[in-house]
VMD Tcl script that builds the backbone (N, CA, C; Angstrom):
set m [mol new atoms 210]
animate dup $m
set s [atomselect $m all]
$s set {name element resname resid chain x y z} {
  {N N UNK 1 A -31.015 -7.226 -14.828}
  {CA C UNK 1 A -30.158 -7.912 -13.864}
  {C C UNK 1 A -30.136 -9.419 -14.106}
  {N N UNK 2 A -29.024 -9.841 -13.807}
  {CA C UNK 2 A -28.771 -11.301 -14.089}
  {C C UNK 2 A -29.680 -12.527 -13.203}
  {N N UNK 3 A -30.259 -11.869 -12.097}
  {CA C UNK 3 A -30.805 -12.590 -11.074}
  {C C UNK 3 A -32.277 -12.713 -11.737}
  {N N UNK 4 A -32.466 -11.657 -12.404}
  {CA C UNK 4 A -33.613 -11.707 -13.149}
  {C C UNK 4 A -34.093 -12.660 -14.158}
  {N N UNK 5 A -32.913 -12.441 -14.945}
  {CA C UNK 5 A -32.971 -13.389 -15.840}
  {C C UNK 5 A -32.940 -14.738 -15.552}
  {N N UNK 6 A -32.068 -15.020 -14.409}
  {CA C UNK 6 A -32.211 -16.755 -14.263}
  {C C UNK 6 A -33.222 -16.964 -13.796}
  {N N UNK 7 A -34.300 -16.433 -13.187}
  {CA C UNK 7 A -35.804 -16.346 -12.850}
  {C C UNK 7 A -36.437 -16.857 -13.647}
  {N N UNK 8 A -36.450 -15.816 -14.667}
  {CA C UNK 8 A -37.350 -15.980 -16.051}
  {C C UNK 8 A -36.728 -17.123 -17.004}
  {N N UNK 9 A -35.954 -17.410 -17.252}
  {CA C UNK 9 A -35.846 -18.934 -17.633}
  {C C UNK 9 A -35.601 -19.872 -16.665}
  {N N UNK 10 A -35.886 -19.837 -15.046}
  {CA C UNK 10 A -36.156 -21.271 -14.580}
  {C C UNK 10 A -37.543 -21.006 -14.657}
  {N N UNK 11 A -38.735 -20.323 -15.792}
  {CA C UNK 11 A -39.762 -20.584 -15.754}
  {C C UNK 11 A -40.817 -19.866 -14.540}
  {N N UNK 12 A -40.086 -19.287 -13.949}
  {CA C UNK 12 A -41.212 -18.540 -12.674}
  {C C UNK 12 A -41.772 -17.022 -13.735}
  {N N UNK 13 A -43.140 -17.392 -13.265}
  {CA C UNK 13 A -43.776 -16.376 -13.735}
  {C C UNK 13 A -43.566 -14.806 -13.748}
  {N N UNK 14 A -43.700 -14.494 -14.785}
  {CA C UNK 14 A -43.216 -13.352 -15.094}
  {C C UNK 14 A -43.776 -11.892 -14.419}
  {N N UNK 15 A -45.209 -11.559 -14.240}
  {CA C UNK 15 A -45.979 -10.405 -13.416}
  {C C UNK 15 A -44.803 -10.798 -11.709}
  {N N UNK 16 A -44.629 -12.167 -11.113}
  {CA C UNK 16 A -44.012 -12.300 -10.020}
  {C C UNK 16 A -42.697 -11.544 -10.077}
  {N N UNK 17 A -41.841 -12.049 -11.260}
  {CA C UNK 17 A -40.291 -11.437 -11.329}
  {C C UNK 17 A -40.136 -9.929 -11.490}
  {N N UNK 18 A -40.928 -9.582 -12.510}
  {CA C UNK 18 A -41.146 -7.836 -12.521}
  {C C UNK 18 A -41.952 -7.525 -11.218}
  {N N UNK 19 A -42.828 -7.752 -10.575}
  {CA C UNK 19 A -43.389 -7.119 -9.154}
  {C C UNK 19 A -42.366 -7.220 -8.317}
  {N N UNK 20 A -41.605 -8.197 -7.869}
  {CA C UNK 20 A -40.618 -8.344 -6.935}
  {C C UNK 20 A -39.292 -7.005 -7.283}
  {N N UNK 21 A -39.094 -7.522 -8.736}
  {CA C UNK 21 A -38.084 -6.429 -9.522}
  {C C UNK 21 A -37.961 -5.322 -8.697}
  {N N UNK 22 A -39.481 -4.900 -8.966}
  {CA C UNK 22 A -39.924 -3.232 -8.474}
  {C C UNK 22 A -39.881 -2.784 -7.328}
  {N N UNK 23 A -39.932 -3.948 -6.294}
  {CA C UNK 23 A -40.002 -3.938 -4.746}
  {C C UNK 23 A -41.548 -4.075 -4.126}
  {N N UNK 24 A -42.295 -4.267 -5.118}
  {CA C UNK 24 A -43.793 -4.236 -4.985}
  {C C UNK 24 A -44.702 -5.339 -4.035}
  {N N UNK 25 A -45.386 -5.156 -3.228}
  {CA C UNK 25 A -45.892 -6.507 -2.888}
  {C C UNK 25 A -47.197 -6.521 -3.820}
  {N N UNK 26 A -48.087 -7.915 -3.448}
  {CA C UNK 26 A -49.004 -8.082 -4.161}
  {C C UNK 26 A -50.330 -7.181 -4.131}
  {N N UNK 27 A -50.503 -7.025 -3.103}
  {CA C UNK 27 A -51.280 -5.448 -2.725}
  {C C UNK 27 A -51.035 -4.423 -3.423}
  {N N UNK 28 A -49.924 -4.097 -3.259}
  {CA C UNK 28 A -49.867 -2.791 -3.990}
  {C C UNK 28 A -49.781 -2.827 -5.450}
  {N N UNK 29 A -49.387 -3.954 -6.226}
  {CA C UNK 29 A -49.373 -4.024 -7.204}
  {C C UNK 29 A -50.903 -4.158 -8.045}
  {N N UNK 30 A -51.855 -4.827 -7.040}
  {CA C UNK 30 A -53.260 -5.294 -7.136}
  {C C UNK 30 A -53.783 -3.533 -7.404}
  {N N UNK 31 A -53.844 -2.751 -6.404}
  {CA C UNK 31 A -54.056 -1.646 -6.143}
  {C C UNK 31 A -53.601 -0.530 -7.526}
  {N N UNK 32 A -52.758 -0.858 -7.980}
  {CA C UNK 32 A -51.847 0.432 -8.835}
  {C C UNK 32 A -52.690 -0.224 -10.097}
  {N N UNK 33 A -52.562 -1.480 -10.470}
  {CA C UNK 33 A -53.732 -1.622 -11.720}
  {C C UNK 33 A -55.168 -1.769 -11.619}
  {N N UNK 34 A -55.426 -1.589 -10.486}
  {CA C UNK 34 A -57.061 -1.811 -10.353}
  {C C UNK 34 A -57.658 -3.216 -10.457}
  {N N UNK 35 A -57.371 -4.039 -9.909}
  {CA C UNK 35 A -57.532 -5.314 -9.798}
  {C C UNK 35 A -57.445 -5.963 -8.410}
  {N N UNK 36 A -58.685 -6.745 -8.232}
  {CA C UNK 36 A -58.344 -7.502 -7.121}
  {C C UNK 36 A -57.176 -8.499 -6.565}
  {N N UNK 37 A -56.429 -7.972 -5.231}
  {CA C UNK 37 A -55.454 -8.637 -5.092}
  {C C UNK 37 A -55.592 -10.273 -5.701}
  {N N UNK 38 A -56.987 -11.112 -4.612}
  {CA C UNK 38 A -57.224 -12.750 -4.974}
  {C C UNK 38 A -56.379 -12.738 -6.528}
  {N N UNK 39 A -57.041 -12.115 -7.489}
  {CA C UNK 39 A -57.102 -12.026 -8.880}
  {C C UNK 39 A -55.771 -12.081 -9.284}
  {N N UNK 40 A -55.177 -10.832 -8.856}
  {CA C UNK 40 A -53.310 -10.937 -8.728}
  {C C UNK 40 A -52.545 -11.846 -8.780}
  {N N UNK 41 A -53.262 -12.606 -7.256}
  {CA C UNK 41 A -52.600 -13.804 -7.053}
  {C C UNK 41 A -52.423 -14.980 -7.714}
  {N N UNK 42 A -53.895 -15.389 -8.231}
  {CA C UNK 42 A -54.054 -16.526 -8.908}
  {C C UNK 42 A -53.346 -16.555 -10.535}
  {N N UNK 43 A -52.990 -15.051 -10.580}
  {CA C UNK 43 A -52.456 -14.684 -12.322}
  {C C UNK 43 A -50.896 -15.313 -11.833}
  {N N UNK 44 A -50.315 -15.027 -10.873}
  {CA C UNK 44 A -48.884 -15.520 -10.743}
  {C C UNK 44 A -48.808 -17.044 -10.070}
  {N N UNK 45 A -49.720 -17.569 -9.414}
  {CA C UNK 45 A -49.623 -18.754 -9.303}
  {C C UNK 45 A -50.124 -19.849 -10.848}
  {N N UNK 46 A -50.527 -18.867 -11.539}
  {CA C UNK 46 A -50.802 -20.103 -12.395}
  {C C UNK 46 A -52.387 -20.233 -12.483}
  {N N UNK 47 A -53.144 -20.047 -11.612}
  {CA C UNK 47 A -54.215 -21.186 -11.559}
  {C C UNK 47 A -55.359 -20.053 -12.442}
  {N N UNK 48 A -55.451 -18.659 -12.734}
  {CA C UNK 48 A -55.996 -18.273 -13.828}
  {C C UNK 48 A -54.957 -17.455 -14.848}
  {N N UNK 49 A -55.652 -17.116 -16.013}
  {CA C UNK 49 A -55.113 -16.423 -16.627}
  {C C UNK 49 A -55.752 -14.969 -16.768}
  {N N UNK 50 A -54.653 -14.352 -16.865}
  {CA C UNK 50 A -55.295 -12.765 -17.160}
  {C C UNK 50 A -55.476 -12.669 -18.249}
  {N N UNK 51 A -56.652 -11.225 -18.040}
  {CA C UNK 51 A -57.523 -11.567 -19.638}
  {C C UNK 51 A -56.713 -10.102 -20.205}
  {N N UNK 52 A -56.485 -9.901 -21.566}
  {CA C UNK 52 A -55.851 -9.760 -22.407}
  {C C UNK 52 A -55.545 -7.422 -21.769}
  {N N UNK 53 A -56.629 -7.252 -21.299}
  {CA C UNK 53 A -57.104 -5.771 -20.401}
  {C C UNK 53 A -56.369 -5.751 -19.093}
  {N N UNK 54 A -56.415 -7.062 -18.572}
  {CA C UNK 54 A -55.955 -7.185 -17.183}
  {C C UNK 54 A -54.534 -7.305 -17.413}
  {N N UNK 55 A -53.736 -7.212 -17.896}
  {CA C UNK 55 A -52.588 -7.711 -17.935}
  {C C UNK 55 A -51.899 -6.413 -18.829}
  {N N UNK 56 A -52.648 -5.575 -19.747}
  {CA C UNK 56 A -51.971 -4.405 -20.036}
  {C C UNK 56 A -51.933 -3.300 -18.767}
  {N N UNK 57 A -53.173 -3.351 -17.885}
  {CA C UNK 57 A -53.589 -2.780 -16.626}
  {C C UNK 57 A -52.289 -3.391 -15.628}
  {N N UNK 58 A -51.498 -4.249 -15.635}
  {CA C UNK 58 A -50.262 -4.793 -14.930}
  {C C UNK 58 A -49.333 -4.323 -15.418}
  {N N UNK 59 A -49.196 -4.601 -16.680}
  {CA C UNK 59 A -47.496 -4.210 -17.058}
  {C C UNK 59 A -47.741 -2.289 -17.149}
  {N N UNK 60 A -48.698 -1.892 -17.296}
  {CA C UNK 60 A -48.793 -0.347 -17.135}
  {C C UNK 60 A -48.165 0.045 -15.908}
  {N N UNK 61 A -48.745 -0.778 -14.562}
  {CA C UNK 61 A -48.565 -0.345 -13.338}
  {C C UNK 61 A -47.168 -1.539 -13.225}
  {N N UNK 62 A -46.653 -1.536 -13.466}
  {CA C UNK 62 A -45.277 -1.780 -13.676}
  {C C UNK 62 A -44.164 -1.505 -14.422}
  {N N UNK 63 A -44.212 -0.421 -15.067}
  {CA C UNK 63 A -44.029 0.542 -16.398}
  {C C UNK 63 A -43.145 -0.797 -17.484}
  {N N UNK 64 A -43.387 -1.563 -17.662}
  {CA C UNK 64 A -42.843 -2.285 -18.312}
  {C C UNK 64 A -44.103 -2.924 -19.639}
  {N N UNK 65 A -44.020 -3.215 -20.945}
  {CA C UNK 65 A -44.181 -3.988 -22.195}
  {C C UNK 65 A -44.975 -4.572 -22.043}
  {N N UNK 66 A -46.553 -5.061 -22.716}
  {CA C UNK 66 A -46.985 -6.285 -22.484}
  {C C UNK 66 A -46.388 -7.223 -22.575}
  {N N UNK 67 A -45.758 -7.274 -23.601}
  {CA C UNK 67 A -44.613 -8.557 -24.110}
  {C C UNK 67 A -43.885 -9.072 -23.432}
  {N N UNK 68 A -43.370 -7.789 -22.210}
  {CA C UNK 68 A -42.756 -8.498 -21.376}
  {C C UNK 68 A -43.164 -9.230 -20.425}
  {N N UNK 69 A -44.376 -9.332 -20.193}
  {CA C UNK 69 A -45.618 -10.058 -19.422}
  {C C UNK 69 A -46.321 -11.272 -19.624}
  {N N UNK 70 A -45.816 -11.418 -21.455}
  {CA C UNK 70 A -46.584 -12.827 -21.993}
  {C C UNK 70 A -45.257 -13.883 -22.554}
}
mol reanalyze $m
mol bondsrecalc $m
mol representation Tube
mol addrep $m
């Protein structure tokens, strides 16, 4: 979708644009990969990075690419 895309190049993080995509909140998205929500959070604000496990464990529970995640 086009709304998508202008997302992802004004730079908003990507786990945010695909979770929203899906209709997902951060809970449930925390929940479906096994990860603590806090943890969730701080991966889409920016302030950590997910480690290379945590982030295939996301785009799994978002049926979407790592690639499309990095």
């Amino acid at each position: 979708p086009s709304a998508m895309v202008d997302r992802i190049l004004a730079g908003e993080n990507l786990v945010r644009v695909w979770r929203e995509h899906r209709g997902l909140t951060v809970s449930a998205l925390a929940e479906m990969a096994g990860i603590a929500q806090p943890y969730l959070s701080q991966i889409e604000t920016g302030k950590r990075e997910g480690t290379l496990q945590t982030m295939k464990k996301i785009a799994g529970a978002l049926r979407v690419k790592l690639d499309d995640l990095v």
